[in-house]
C-alpha positions as CSV (number, residue, x, y, z in Angstrom):
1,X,30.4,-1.4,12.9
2,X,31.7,2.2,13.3
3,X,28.4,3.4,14.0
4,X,25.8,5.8,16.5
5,X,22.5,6.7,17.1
6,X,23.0,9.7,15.2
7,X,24.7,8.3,11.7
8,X,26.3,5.4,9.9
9,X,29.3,4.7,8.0
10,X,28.8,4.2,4.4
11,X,29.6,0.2,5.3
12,X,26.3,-0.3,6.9
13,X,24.7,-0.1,3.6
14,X,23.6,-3.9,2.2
15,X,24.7,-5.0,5.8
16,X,23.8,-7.6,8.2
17,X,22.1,-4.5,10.4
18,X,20.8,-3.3,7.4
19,X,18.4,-6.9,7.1
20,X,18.0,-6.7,10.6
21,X,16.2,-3.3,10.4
22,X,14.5,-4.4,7.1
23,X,13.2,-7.1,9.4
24,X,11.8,-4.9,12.4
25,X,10.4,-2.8,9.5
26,X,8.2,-5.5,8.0
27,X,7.1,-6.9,11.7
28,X,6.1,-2.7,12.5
29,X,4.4,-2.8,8.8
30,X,3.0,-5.8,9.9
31,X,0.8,-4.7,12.7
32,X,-0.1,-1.5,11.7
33,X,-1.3,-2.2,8.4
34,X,-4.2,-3.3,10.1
35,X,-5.8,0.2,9.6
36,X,-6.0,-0.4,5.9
37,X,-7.9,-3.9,6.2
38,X,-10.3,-3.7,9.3
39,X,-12.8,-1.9,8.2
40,X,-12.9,-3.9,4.8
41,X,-14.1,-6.9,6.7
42,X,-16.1,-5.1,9.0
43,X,-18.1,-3.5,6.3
44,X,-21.3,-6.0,6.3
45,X,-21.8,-5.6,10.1
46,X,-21.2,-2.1,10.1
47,X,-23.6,-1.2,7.3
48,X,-26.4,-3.6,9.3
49,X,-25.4,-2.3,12.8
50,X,-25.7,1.9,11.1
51,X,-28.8,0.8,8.7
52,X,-27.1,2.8,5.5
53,X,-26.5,1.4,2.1
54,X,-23.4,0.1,0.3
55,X,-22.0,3.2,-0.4
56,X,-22.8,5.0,3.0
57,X,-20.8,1.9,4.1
58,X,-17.7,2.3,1.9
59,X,-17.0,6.0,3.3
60,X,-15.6,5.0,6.6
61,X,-12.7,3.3,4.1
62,X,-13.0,5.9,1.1
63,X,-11.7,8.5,4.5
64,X,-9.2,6.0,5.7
65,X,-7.5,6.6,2.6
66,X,-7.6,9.9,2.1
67,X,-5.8,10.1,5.3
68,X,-3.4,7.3,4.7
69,X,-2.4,9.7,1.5
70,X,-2.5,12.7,3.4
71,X,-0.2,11.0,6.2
72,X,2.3,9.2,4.1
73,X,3.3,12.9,2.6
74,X,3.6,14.4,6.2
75,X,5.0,11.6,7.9
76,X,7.4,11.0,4.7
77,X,8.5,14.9,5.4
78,X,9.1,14.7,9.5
79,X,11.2,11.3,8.2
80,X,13.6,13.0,6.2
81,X,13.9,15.7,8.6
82,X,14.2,13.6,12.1
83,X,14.3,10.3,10.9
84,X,12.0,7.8,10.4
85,X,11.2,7.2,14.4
86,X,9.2,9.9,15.4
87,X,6.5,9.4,12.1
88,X,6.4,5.9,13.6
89,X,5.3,7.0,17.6
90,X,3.6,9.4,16.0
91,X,1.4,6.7,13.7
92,X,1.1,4.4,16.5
93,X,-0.1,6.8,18.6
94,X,-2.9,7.7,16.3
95,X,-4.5,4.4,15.5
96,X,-4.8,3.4,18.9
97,X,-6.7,6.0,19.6
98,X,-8.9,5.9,16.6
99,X,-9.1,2.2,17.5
100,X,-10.6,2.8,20.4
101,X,-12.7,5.8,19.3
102,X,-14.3,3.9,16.7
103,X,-15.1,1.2,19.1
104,X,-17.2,3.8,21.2
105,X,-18.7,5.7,18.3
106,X,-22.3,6.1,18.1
107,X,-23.0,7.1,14.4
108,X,-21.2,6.4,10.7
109,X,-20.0,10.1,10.8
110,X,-18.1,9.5,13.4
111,X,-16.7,6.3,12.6
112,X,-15.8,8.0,9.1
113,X,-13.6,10.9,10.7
114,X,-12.2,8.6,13.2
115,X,-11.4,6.6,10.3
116,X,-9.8,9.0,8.2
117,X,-8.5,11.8,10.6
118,X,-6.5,9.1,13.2
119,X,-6.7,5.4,11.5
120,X,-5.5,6.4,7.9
121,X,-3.2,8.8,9.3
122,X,-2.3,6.5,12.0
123,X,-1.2,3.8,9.7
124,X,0.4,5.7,7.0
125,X,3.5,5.6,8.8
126,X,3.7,2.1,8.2
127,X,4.3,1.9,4.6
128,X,5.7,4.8,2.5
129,X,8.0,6.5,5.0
130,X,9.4,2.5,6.0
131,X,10.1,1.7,2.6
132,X,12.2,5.2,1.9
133,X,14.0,4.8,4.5
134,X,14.7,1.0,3.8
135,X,15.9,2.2,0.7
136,X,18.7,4.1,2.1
137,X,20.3,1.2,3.7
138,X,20.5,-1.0,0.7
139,X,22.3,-0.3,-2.9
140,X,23.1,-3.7,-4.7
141,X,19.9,-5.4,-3.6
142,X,17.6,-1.9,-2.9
143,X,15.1,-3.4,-4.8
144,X,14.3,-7.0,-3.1
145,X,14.8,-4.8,0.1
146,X,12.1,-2.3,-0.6
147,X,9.6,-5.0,-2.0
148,X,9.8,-7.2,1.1
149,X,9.4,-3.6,2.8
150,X,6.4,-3.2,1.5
151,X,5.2,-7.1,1.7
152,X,4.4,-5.9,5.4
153,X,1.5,-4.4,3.8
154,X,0.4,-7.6,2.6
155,X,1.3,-9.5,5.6
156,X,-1.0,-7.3,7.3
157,X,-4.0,-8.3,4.7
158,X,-3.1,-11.5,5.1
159,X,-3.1,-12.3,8.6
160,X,-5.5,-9.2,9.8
161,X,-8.6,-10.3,7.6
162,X,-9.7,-13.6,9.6
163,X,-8.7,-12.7,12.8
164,X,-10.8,-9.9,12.7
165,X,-13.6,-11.6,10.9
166,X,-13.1,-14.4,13.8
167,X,-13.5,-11.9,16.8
168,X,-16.4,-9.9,14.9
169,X,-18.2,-12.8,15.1
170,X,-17.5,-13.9,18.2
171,X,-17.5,-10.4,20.6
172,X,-19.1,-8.0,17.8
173,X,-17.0,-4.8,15.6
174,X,-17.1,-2.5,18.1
175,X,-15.0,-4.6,20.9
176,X,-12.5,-6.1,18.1
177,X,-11.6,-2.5,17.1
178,X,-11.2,-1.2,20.8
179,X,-8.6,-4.4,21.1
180,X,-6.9,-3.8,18.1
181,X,-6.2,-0.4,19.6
182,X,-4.7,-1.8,22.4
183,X,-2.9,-3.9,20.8
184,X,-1.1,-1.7,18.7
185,X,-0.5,0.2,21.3
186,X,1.7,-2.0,23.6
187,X,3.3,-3.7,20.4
188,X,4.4,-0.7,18.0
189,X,6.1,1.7,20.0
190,X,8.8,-0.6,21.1
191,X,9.6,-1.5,17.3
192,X,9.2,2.1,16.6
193,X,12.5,3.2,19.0
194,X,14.2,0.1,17.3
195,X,14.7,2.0,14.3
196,X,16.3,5.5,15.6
197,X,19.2,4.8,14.0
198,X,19.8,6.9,10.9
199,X,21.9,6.7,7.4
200,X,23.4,10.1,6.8
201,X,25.7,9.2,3.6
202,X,22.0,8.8,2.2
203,X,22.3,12.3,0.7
204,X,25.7,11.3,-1.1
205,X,26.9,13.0,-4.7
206,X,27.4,9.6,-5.6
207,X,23.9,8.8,-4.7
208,X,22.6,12.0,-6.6
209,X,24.2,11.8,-9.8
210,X,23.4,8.5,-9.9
211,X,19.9,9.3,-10.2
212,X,20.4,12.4,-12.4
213,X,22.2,10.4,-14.9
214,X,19.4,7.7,-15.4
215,X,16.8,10.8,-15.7
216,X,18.3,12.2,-18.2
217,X,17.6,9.3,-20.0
218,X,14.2,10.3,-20.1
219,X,12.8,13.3,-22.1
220,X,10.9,14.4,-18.9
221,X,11.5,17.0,-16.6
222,X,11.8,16.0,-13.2
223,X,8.6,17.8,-12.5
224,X,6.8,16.1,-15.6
225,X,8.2,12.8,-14.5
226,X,6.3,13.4,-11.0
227,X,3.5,14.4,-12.8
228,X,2.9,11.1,-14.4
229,X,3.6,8.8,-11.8
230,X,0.8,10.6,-9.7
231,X,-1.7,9.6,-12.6
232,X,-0.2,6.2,-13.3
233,X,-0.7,5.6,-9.4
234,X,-4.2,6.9,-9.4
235,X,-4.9,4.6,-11.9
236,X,-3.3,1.0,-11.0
237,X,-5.2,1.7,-7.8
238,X,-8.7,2.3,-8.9
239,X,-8.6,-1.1,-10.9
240,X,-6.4,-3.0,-7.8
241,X,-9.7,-1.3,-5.0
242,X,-12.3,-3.5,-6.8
243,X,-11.4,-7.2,-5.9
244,X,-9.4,-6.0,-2.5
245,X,-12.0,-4.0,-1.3
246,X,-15.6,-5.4,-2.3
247,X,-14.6,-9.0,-2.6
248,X,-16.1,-9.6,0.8
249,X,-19.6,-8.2,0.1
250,X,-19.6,-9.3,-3.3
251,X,-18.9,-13.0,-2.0
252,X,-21.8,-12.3,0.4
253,X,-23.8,-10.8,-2.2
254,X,-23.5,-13.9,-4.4
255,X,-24.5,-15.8,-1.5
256,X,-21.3,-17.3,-1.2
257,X,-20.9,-15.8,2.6
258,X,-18.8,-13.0,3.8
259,X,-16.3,-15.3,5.8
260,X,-15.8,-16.9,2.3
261,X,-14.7,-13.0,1.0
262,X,-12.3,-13.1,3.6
263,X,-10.6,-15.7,3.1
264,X,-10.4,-14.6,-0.4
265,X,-8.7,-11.3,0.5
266,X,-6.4,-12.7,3.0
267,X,-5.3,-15.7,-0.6
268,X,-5.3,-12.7,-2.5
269,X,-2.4,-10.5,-0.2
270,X,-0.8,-14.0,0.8
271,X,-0.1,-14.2,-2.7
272,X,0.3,-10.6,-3.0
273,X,3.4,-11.1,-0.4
274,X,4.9,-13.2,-3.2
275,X,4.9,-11.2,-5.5
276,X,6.2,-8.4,-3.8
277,X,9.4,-10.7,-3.3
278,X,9.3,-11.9,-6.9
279,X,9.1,-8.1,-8.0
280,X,12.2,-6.9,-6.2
281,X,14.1,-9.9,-7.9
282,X,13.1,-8.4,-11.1
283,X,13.5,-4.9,-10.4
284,X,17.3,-5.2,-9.8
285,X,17.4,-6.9,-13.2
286,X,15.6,-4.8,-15.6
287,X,14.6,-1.9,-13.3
288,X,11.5,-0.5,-11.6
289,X,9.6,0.8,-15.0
290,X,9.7,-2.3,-16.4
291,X,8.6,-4.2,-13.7
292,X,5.6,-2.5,-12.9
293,X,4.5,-2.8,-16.1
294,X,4.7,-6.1,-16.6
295,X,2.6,-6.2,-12.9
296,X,-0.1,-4.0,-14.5
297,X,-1.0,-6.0,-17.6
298,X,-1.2,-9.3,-15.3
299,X,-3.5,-7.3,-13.2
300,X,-5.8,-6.4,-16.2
301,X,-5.9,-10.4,-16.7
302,X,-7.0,-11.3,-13.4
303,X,-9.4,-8.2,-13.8
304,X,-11.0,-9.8,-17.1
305,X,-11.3,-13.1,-15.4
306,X,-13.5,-11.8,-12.8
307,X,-15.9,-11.0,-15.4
308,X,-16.2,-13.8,-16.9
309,X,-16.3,-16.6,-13.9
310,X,-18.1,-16.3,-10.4
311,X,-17.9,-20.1,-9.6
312,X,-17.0,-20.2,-5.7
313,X,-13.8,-22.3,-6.5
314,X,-13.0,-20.0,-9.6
315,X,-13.4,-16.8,-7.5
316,X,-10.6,-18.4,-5.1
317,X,-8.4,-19.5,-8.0
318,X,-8.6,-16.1,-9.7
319,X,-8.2,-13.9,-6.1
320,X,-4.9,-16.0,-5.9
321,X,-3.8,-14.9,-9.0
322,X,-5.0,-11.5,-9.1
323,X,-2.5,-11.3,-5.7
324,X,0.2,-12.9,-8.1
325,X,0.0,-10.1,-10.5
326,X,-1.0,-7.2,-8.8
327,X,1.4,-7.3,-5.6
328,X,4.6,-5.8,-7.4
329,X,2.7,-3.0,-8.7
330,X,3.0,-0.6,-5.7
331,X,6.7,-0.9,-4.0
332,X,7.7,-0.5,-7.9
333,X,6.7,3.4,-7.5
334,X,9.4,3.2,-4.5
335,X,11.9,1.5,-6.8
336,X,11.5,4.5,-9.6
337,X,11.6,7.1,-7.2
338,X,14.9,5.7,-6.3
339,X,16.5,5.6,-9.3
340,X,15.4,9.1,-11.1
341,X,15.4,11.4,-8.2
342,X,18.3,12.6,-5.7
343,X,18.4,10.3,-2.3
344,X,17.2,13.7,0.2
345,X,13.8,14.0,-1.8
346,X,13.2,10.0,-1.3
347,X,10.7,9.8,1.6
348,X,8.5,13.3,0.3
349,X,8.7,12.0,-3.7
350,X,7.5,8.2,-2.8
351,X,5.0,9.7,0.0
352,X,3.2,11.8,-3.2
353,X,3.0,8.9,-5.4
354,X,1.7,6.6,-2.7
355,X,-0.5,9.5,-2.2
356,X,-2.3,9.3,-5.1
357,X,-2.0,5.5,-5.1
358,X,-4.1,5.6,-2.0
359,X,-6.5,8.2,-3.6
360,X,-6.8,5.4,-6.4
361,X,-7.7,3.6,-3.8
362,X,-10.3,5.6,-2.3
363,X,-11.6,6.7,-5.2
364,X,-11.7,3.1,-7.0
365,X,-13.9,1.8,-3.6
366,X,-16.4,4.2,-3.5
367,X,-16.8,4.0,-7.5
368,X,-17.5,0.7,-7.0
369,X,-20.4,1.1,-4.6
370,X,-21.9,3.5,-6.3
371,X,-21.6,1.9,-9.5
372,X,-23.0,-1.2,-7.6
373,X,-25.8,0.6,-5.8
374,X,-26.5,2.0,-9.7
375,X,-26.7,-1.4,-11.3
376,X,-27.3,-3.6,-8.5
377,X,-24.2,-5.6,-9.6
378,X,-20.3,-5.5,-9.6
379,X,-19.5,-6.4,-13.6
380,X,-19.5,-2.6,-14.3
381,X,-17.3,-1.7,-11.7
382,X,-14.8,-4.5,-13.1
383,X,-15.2,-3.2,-16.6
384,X,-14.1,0.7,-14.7
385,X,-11.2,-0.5,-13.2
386,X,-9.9,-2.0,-16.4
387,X,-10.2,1.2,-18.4
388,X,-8.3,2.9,-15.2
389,X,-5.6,-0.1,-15.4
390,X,-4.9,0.5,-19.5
391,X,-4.0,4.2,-18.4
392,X,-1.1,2.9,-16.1
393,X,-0.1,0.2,-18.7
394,X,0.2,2.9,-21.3
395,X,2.2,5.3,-19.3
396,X,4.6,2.8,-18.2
397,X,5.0,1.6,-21.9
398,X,5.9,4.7,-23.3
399,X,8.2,5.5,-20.2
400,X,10.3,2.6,-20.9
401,X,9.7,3.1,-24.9
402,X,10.9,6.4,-25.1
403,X,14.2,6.1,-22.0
404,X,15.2,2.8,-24.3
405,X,14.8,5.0,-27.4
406,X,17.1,7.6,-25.6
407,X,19.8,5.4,-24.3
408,X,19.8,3.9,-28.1
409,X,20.2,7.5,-29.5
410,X,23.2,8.1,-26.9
């Protein structure tokens, strides 16, 4: 390989380096996903230990989103200017100290900031700005390589969720976090300076007309386009926040236990992981539009099934598949970005639109408490997110309606 730490040949694309760096991505993704699953277990001993109510409780991860949104945008911009390296010492930095500062924190408020200001920022380099730049190393099989990008995620959910419900039992919330920190600490940076190798042919003419060809199959502007992918990711992520993040207090609440919520979550991104994988497969068959909308109408299923069985075994079975259908559903925002807008723009344009996923979210988990703290039960908060989820199925159908429509026309 013809190749330095300051660019690549055009050959390194699809590559044997290129998997290799797709696999120190997912390992980086891996561990520092953690910041988006912690405090989801953690939220029954944290709402006893700070005597507030459930929706008191969900702030601490309503503000780890918002800065997991506000990150992925930033981070995404320093990675398209310096690569994708320094957003990654950068995010590493930050959750170990808001690790550690939440460990020593004496009131909600402070767990909240510490949450939001260096957690959520600290992890959002872990997600959006890794898949962009995965993307620039793969063409034929970019979108495989961005959905097991993004299974890192998932990884996380999966293998997080227990381990941190084991040591919060065992040593208490406040210790587990102050290890995590240090964990991630000693772990992330190394991976982080694996990846300081960077893919300048990524801004190619080939690349960008590529992409400007396939919008003009659309009758958007580029702008418009943007526009609705913000609101289709708002929504697929109010209606995916109720099961991922109240299925632990909602098991407890049904007296089912909140160990038996966790291992729920961590079925639910296990089989979220797979269908990440599956997604990509589809993706480089019949494109990213399509297969995110088959994900969200799958997702509305599993959604309906909540609200009709709460059985302890059916409440596993339908967490499984609700990972099954939902997992796709994000990375395809990456995929679309790809395809409709020029190759520079990538890690900005897919740090918005996981922006205002992450917003959904936010917003869908602190809807759900309060609609829960209203009602004193979860059925209308499943109801919400299915209204939310038919907004993303119909903007997706009439995306792929009308470019079909086009490309019939031309």
């Amino acid at each position: 390989m013809n190749a330095t730490a300051g660019g690549s040949t055009p050959e390194l694309t699809d590559s044997s380096y290129a998997w290799w760096r797709l696999a120190v991505s997912v390992l980086l993704s891996t561990i520092g996903g953690v910041g988006m699953w912690s405090v989801v277990v953690v939220l029954p001993a944290m709402q006893t230990d700070f005597g507030v109510d459930r929706a008191a409780a969900s702030l601490p991860y309503t503000l780890t989103m918002f800065g997991f949104a506000g990150g992925g945008v930033l981070l995404g911009q320093l990675a398209d200017r310096f690569g994708v390296t320094v957003p990654a010492v950068l995010s590493t930095l930050a959750l170990s100290a808001g690790y550690v500062a939440v460990g020593h924190s004496t009131s909600l408020w402070q767990v909240a900031i510490a949450h939001g200001l260096l957690i959520g920022v600290g992890t959002s380099a872990t997600f959006a700005p890794l898949m962009a730049d995965i993307s620039h190393w793969f063409v034929r099989r970019r979108g495989i390589a961005v959905a097991v990008a993004a299974s890192g995620n998932y990884l996380a959910g999966t293998i997080w969720p227990p381990v941190v419900q084991h040591f919060t039992a065992s040593i208490g919330w406040r210790d587990t976090y102050i290890a995590i920190g240090i964990f991630c600490l000693i772990t992330m940076l190394p991976l982080a300076l694996l990846l300081r190798r960077r893919m300048e042919t990524r801004n190619s003419a080939a690349s960008g007309a590529a992409a400007a060809a396939k919008q003009a199959a659309l009758p958007l502007s580029p702008r418009t386009l943007q526009v609705l992918l913000l609101i289709a990711g708002v929504s697929c992520c109010v209606a995916m926040s109720m099961p991922q993040v109240h299925i632990v207090a909602y098991c407890g609440d049904l007296g089912y236990g909140v160990a038996r919520g966790a291992d729920m979550l961590s079925l639910m991104l296990g089989f979220g992981i797979i269908s990440r994988v599956a997604s990509g497969f589809v993706a480089d068959r019949i494109g990213g539009v399509g297969t995110l909308l088959i994900g969200s109408v799958l997702q509305g299923v599993a959604l309906l099934l909540y609200l009709m069985f709460d059985g302890l075994m059916s409440l596993y079975v339908i967490s499984a598949l609700f990972g099954l259908f939902q997992g796709g559903i994000v990375p395809m925002y990456a995929v679309i970005i790809r395809d409709y807008f020029p190759p520079r723009q990538a890690s900005t344009r897919v740090g918005l639109v996981i922006m205002a996923t992450i917003l959904g979210m936010a917003l869908g988990g602190w809807l759900s408490g309060v609609i829960f703290d209203l009602t004193g039960s979860y059925q209308i908060a499943f109801l919400n997110g299915l209204g939310w989820n038919l907004v993303n199925v119909s903007i997706m159908a009439w995306l792929l309606i009308r470019s079909r429509q086009r490309l019939a026309l031309a």
